[in-house]
GUVORO-843810 format. One line per 5 residues: their letters; for each residue x, y, z of C-alpha. Coordinates in Angstrom, 3 decimals, m for minus. Each point is the difference from the previous one (the first is absolute). Example, Ala and Ser with C-alpha at 12.3 -4.5 7.8 and 13.67 -1.06 7.14 Angstrom:
as) 12.300,m4.500,7.800  1.370,3.440,m0.660
# end
This chain:
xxxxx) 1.645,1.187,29.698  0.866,3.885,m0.751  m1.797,2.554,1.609  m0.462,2.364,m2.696  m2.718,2.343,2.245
xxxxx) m1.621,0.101,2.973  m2.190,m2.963,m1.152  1.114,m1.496,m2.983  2.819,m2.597,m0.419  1.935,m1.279,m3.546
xxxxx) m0.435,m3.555,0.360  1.227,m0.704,m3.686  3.022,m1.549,m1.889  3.208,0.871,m1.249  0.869,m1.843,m2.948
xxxxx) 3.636,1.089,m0.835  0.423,m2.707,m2.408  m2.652,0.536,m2.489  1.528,0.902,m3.621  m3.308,m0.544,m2.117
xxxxx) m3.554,0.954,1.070  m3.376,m0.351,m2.119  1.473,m3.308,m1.466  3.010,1.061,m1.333  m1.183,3.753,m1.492
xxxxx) 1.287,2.351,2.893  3.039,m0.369,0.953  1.087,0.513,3.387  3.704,0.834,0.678  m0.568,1.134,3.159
xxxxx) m2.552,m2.230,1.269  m3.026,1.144,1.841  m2.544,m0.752,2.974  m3.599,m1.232,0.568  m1.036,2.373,2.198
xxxxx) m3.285,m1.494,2.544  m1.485,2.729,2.142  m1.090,m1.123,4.042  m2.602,2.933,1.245  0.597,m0.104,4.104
xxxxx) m3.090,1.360,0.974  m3.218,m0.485,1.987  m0.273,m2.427,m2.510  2.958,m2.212,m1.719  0.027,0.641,m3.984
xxxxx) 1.992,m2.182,m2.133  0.223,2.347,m3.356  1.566,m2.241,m3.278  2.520,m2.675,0.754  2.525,m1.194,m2.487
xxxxx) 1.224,m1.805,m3.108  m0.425,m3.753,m0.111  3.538,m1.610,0.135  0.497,2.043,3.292  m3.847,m0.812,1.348
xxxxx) 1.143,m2.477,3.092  3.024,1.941,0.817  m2.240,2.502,0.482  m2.827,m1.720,1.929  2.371,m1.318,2.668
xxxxx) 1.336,3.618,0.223  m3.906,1.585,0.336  m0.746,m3.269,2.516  2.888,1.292,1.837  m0.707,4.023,0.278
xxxxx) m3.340,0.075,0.157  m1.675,m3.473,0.229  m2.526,m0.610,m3.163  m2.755,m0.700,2.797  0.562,3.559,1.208
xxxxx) m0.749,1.681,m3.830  m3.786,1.267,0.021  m0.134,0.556,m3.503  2.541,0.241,m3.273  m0.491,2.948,m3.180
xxxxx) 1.571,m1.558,m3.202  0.683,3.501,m1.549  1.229,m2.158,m3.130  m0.419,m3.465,m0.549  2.835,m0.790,m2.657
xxxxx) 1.939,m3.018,1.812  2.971,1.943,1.080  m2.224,1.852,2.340  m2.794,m2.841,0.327  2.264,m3.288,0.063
xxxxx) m0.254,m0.800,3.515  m4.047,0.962,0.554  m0.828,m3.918,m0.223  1.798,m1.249,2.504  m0.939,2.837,2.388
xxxxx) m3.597,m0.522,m1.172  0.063,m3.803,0.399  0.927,0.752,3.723  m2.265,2.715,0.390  m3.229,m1.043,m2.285
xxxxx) m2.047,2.690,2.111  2.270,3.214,m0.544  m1.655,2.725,m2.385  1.981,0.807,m3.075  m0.604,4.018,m0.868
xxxxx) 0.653,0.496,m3.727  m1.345,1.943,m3.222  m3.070,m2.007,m1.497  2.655,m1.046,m3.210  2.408,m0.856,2.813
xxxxx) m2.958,m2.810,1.006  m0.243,m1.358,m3.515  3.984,0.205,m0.261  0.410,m1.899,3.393  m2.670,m2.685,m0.843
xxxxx) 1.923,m0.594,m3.353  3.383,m0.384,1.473  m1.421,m2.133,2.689  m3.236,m1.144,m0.502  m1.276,0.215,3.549
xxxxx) m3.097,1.849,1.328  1.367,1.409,2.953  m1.364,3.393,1.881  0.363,2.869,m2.250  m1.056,3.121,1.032
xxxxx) 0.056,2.532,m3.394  0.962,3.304,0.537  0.255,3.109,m2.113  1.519,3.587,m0.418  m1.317,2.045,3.033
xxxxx) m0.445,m2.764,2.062  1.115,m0.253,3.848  m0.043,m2.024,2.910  0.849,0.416,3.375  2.955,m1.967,1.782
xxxxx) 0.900,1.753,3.105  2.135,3.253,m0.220  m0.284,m0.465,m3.638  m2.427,0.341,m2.779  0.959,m1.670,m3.115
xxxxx) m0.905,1.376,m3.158  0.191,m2.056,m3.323  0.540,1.245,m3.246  m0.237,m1.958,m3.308  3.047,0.352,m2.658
xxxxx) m1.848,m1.740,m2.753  2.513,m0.909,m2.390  2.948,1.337,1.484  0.981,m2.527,m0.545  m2.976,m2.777,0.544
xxxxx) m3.546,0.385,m0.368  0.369,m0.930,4.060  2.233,2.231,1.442  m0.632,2.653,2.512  1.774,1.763,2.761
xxxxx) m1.021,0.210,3.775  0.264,3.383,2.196  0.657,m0.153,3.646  m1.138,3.382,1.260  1.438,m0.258,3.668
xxxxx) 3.418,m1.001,m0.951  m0.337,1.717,m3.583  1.350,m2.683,m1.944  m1.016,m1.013,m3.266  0.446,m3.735,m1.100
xxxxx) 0.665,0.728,m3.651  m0.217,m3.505,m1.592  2.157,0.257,m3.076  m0.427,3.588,m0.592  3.473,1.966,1.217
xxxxx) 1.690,m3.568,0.442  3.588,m0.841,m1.446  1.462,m3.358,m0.685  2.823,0.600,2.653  1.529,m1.574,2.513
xxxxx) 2.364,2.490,2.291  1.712,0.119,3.002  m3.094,1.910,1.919  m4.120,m0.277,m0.496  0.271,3.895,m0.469
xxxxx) 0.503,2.468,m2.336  2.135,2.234,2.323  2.566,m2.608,0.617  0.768,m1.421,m3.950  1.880,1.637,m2.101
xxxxx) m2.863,2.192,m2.109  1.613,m0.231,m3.196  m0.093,m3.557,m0.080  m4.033,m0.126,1.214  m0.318,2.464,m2.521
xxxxx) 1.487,m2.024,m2.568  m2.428,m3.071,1.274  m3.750,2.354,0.409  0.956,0.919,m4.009  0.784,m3.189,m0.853
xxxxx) m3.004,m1.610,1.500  m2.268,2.870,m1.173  0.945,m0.496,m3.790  m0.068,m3.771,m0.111  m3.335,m0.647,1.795
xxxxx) m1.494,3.516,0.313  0.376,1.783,m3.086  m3.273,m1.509,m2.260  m2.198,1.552,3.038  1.486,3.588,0.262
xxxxx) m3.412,1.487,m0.982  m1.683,m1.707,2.932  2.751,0.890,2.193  0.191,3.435,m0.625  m4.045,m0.386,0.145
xxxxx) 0.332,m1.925,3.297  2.732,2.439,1.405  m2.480,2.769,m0.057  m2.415,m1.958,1.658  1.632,m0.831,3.084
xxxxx) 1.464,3.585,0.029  m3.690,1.131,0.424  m0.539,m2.275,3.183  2.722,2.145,1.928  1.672,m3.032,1.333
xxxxx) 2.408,1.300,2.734  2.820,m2.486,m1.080  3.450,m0.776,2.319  0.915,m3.054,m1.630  m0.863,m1.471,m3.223
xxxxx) 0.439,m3.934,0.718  m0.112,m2.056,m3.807  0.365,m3.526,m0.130  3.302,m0.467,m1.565  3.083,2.021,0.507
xxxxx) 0.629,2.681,2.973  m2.354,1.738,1.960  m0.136,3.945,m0.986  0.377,1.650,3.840  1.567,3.335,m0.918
xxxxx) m1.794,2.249,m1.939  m2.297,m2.966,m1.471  m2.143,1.849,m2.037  3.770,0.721,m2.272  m1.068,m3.783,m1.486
xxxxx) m3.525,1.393,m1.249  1.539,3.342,m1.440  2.066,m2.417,m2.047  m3.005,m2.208,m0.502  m1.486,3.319,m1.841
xxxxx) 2.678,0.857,m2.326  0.663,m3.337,m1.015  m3.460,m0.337,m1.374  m0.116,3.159,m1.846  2.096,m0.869,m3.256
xxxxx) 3.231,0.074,2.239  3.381,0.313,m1.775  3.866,0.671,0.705  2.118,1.907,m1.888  1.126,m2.993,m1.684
xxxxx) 0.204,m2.246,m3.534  0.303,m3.532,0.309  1.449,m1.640,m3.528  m0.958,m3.758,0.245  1.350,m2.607,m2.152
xxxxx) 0.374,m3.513,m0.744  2.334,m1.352,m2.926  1.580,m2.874,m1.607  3.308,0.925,m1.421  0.341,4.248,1.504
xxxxx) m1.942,1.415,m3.007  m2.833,0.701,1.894  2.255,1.048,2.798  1.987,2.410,m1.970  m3.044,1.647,m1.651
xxxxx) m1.132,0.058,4.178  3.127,2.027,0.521  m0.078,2.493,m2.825  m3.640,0.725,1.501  1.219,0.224,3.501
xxxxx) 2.786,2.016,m1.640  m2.980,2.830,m1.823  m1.485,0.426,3.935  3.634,0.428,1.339  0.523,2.667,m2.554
xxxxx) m3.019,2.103,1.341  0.956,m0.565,3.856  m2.373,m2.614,0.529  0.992,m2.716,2.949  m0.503,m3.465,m1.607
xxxxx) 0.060,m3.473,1.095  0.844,m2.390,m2.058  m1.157,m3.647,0.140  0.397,m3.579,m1.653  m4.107,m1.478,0.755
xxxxx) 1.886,m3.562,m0.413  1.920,0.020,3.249  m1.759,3.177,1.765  m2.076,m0.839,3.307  m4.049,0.407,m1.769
xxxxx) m1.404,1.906,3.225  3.077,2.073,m0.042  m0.541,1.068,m3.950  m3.635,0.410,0.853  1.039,2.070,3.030
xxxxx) 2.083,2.408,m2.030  m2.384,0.194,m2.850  m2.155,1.219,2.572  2.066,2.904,1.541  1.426,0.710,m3.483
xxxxx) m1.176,3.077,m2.377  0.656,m1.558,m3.468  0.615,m3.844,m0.972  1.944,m1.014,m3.435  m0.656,m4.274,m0.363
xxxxx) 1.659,m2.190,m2.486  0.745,m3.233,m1.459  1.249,m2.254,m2.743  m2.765,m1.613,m1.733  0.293,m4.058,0.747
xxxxx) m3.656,m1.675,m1.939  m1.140,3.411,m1.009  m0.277,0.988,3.806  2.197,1.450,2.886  1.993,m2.041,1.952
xxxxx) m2.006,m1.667,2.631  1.280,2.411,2.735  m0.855,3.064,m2.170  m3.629,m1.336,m0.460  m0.231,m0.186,3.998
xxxxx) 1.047,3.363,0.244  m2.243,1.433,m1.994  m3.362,m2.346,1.209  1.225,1.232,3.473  m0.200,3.815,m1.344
xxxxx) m3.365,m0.388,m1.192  m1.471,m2.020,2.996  1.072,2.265,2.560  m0.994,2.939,m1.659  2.940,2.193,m0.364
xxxxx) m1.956,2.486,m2.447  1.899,3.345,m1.004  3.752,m0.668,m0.405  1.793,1.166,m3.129  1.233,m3.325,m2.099
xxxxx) 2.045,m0.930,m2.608  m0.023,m3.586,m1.563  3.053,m1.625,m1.818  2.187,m3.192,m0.809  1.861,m1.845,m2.437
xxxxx) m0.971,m2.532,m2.299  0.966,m2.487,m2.865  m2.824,m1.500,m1.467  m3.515,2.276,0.330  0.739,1.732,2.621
xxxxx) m3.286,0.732,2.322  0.914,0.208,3.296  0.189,4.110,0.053  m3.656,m0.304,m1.232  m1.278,m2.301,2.765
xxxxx) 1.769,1.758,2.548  m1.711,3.764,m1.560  m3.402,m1.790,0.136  m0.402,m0.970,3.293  1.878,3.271,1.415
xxxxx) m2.959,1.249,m1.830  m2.784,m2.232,1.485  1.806,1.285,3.614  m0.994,3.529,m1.615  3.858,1.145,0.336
xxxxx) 0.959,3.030,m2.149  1.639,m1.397,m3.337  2.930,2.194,m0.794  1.373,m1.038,m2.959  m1.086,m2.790,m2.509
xxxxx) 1.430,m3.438,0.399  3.779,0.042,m0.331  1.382,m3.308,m1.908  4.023,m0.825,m1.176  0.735,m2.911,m2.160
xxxxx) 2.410,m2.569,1.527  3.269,2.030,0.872  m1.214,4.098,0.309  1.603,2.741,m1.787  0.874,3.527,0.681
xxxxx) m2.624,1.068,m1.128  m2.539,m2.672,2.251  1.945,1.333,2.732  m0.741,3.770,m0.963  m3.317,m0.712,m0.560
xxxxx) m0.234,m1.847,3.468  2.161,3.009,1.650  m2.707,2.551,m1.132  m2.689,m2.646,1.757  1.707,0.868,2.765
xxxxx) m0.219,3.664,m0.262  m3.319,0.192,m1.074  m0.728,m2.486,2.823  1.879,2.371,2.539  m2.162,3.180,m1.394
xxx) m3.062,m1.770,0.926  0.697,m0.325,3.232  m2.543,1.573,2.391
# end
């Protein structure tokens, strides 16, 4: 185990070889860790344990430090089964042990397992006594399950953050002062736009909340990814701006295309931005990593999204791209819609309508270019660009 404080301990898992996480919809080049909490204390406090494939590694390894007949009670912050995939074995050894959760986190836990065990429900403002510590609970409804909550230790001032302030990361330290902050930077955006981004209301709601119970925080602990140690609160400051219509000063121009038509007219728009000293990004949706593009349509200030029409849609990646947009809320962003076609040509219309059900801000009208674009498509999609880059917050 890692002592991360006078009496808690990382008793988690490092998964360095994980490429692919929710199924196959995040992907995870750098890897990333199941972090299980052991509270040390007058009492022993098992808080989450880990994702399923990993569950008996991890028993033997709790057996080992701390002996499951010496835990007096577990919290399941979050019951999702990378955090809850080992609770039935521990549970079958332990029928007695009281299981602290949220009262959704007892209706989640009976559905995953469909055992009665000991639940004790707790809520926001709750506390009970362990030794030197109090813990504290507070629920996170919906950020990002309607179980989650986070648990305050107020002796060691440590708050077990669930998936709030996590990263899927795995690095050469547990703490934020020994990675290299660019890359955990890069990971905490990442993981905030893929899985975070529909509930930015709540979190900026919830933010303000748990700023009003004047939490004296060292360490913010979350269940995947490094532990914040230095200057933790930096994590929740980000937290605040990313849920209050963030943007860089940044286009991204994403494409796909069948034979470059659709790729050129992307270029002469990339080309219009360019011309106004806009930094753009340019990227082909067919071979671009998905919770990349969603990553940088997040941090981006203006979006331009074609394709070639193929059955009077998108291609199939463009249609992801754009469902994506709309399901994680990105509201705000300047867009321009465009692509080639032969036959009828409606892919720059589907692509406008659902940028307007994700209430972006329609810049121009749809731009279209029968098969092989002229000049004068490429002027036309030039100026998109321009306008595009004048819209720009």
């Amino acid at each position: 185990m890692l002592k991360i404080s006078e009496n808690v301990y990382w008793n988690g898992i490092q998964d360095w070889d994980l490429k692919l996480f929710h199924g196959h919809e995040y992907s995870t080049h750098r890897g990333s860790t199941y972090n299980s909490y052991v509270i040390k204390d007058e009492k022993t406090v098992l808080v989450d344990t880990v994702w399923v494939p990993h569950k008996e590694t991890f028993i033997k390894k709790l057996e080992a430090d701390v002996g499951i007949d010496n835990i007096d009670m577990i919290i399941v912050n979050h019951n999702e089964p990378d955090h809850g995939g080992a609770l039935d074995i521990i549970m079958e050894l332990r029928p007695d042990l009281p299981i602290y959760c949220t009262a959704f986190g007892e209706k989640i836990i009976k559905a995953h397992f469909h055992k009665d065990w000991n639940f004790v429900t707790v809520k926001t403002g709750d506390v009970i006594n362990i030794g030197k510590n109090n813990l504290a609970f507070v629920e996170m409804r919906m950020i990002h399950w309607p179980d989650s909550m986070m648990t305050y230790l107020s002796h060691d001032k440590v708050l077990l953050s669930n998936d709030a302030f996590g990263q899927h990361y795995c690095a050469r330290s547990m703490f934020n002062d020994e990675v290299e902050t660019e890359e955990l930077y890069q990971e905490a955006i990442k993981y905030y736009a893929n899985i975070l981004t529909p509930f930015s209301s709540m979190i900026t709601k919830k933010i303000n909340e748990v700023v009003a119970l004047n939490l004296d925080i060292d360490m913010i602990a979350p269940s995947h990814g490094v532990i914040w140690r230095e200057n933790p609160l930096q994590i929740v400051e980000a937290y605040a701006k990313w849920a209050n219509d963030y943007s860089e000063d940044y286009a991204v121009v994403i494409y796909d295309t069948m034979y470059d038509a659709t790729k050129k007219m992307a270029e002469s728009i990339e080309a219009g931005l360019r011309s106004k000293g806009v930094k753009v990004k340019l990227f082909n949706s067919s071979v671009a990593d998905m919770s990349d593009l969603i990553t940088e349509i997040f941090r981006s200030n203006a979006v331009a999204v074609g394709s070639c029409t193929v059955n009077n849609s998108p291609l199939t990646s463009i249609v992801a791209i754009t469902h994506e947009i709309l399901t994680h809320k990105m509201k705000g962003k300047p867009y321009v819609a465009f692509g080639s076609f032969g036959w009828s040509g409606e892919a720059p219309k589907h692509i406008d309508e659902t940028m307007i059900k994700a209430k972006m801000i329609k810049v121009t009208e749809p731009i279209k270019a029968k098969y092989t674009p002229t000049d004068n498509d490429f002027s036309i999609c030039f100026d998109a660009g321009v306008k595009l880059a004048e819209a720009m917050k």
